[in-house]
C-alpha positions as CSV (number, residue, x, y, z in Angstrom):
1,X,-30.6,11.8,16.1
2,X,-34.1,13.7,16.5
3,X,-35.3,10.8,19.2
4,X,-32.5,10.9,21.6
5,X,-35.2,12.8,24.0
6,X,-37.2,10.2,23.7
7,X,-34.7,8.1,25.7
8,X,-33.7,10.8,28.7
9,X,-36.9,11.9,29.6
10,X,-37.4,13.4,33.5
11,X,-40.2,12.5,35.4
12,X,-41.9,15.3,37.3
13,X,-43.9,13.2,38.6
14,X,-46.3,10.1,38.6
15,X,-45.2,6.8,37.6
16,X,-42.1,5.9,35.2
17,X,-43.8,3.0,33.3
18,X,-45.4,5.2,30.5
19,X,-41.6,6.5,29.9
20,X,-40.2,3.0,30.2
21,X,-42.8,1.4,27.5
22,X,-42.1,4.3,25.4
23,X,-38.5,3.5,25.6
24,X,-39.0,0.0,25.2
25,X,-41.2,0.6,21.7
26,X,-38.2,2.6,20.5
27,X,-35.9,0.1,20.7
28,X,-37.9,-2.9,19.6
29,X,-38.5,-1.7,16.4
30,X,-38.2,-3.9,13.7
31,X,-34.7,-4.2,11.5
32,X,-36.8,-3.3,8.6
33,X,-37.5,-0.2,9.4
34,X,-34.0,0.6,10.3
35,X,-32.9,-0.7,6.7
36,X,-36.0,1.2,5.3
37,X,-34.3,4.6,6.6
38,X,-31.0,3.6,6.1
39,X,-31.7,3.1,2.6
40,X,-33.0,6.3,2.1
41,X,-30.5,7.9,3.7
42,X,-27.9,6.4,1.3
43,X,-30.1,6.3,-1.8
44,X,-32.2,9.3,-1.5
45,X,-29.8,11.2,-0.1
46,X,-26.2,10.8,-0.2
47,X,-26.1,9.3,-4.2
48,X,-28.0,12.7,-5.0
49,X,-25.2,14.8,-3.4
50,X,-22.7,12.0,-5.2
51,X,-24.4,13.6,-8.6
52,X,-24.1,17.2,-7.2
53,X,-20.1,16.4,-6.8
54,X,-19.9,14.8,-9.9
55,X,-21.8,18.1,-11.7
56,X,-19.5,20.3,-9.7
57,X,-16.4,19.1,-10.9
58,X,-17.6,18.9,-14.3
59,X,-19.0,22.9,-14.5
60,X,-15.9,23.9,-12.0
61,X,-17.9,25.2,-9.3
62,X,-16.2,23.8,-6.1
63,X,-16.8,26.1,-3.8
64,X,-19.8,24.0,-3.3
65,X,-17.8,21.1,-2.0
66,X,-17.2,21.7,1.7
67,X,-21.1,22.2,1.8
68,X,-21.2,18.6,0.2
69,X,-18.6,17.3,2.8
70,X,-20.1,18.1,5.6
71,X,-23.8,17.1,4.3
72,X,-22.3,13.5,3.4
73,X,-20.5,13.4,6.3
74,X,-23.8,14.4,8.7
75,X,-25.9,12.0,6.4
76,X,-23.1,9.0,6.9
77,X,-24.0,10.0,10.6
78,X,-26.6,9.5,10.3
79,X,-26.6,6.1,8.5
80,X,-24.4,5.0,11.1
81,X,-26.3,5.4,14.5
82,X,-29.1,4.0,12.2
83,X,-27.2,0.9,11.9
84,X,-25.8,0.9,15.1
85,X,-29.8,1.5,16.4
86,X,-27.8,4.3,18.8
87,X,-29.4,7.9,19.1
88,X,-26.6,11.0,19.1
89,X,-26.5,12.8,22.7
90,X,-26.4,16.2,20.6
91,X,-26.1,17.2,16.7
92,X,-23.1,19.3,17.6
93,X,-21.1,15.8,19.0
94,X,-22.8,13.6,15.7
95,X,-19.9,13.5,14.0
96,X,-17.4,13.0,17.1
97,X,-19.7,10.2,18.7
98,X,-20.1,8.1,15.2
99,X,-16.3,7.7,15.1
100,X,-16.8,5.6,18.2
101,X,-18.4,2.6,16.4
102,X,-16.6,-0.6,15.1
103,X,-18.7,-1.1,11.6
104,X,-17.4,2.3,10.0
105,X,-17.8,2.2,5.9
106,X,-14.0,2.9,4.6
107,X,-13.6,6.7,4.3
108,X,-15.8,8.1,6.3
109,X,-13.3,8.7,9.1
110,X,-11.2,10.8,6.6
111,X,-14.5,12.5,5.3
112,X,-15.2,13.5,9.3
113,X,-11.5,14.8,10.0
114,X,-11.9,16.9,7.1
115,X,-15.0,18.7,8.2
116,X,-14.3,18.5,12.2
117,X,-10.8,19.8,11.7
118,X,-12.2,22.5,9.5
119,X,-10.1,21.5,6.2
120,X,-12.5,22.5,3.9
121,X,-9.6,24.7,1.4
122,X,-8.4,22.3,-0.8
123,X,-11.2,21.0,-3.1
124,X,-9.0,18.2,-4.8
125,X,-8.9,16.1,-1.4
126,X,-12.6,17.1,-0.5
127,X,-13.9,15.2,-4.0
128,X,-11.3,12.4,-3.8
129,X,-12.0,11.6,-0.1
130,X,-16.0,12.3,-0.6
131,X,-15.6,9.6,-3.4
132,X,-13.5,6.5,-1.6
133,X,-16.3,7.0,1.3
134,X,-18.8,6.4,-1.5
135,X,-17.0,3.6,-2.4
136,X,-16.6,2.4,1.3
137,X,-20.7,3.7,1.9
138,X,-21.9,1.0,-0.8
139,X,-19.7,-1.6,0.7
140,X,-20.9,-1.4,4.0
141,X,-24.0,-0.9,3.3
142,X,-23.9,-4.5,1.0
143,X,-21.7,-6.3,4.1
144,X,-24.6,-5.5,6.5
145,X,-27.5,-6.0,4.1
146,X,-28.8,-2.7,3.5
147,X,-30.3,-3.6,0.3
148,X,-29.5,-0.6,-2.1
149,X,-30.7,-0.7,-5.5
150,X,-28.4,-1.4,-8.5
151,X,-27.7,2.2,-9.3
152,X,-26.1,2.5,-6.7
153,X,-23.5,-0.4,-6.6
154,X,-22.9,0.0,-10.7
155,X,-20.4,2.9,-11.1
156,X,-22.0,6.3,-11.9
């Protein structure tokens, strides 16, 4: 998301082949270091605010759980281009341009209409949709070997 200007830069003028290796280097990374972020995205991210939801529910405070939707929904985003290797035009359209991709991890299109379509009341439907993209999250990321780490594919 942060490197989309990277690829629609304007020349002012001079010659476009400093712009067009710099593209090129961008998008010839290697798959590692997409997994690498991915990862950490999922593991150092996301299962944290899995344990936040968890401790919410369990001390009653869940007026903190549209903040956690729409965190796990922009980190699943995020996840997502990552895996796609696609950059966001903007972070306002994140959420609206990730739907757009084929490999989506179950749930998150439910977690996304929730916070796009500003449904954010009822706290029951917020945990139990945040969990079955959870679920879906650690799927996906297995199907498309993402490597996470045990803790996350044992329950919590």
């Amino acid at each position: 998301m942060r490197h989309g200007a990277y690829f629609d830069l304007k020349l002012l003028h001079g010659s476009h082949d400093f712009f067009i290796k710099l593209q090129n280097t961008l998008e010839s990374l290697p798959q590692e270091l997409f997994v690498d972020a991915i990862r950490e995205i999922i593991i150092g991210n996301i299962y944290e605010d899995i344990g936040k939801l968890r401790n919410s529910r369990l001390t009653g405070n869940m007026g903190y759980l549209p903040i956690l939707a729409c965190s796990i929904a922009e980190q699943g985003a995020l996840a997502i281009g990552l895996a796609h290797k696609k950059c966001y035009s903007t972070g306002a359209l994140m959420l609206k341009e990730s739907l757009e991709f084929e490999n989506l991890p179950q749930g998150y299109l439910e977690l996304c209409k929730i916070v796009m379509e500003d449904q954010l009341n009822d706290f029951d439907t917020i945990a139990k949709t945040i969990e079955i993209f959870w679920v879906g999250l650690v799927e996906w990321a297995l199907e498309n070997d993402f490597n996470l780490e045990k803790r996350c594919i044992a329950p919590m």
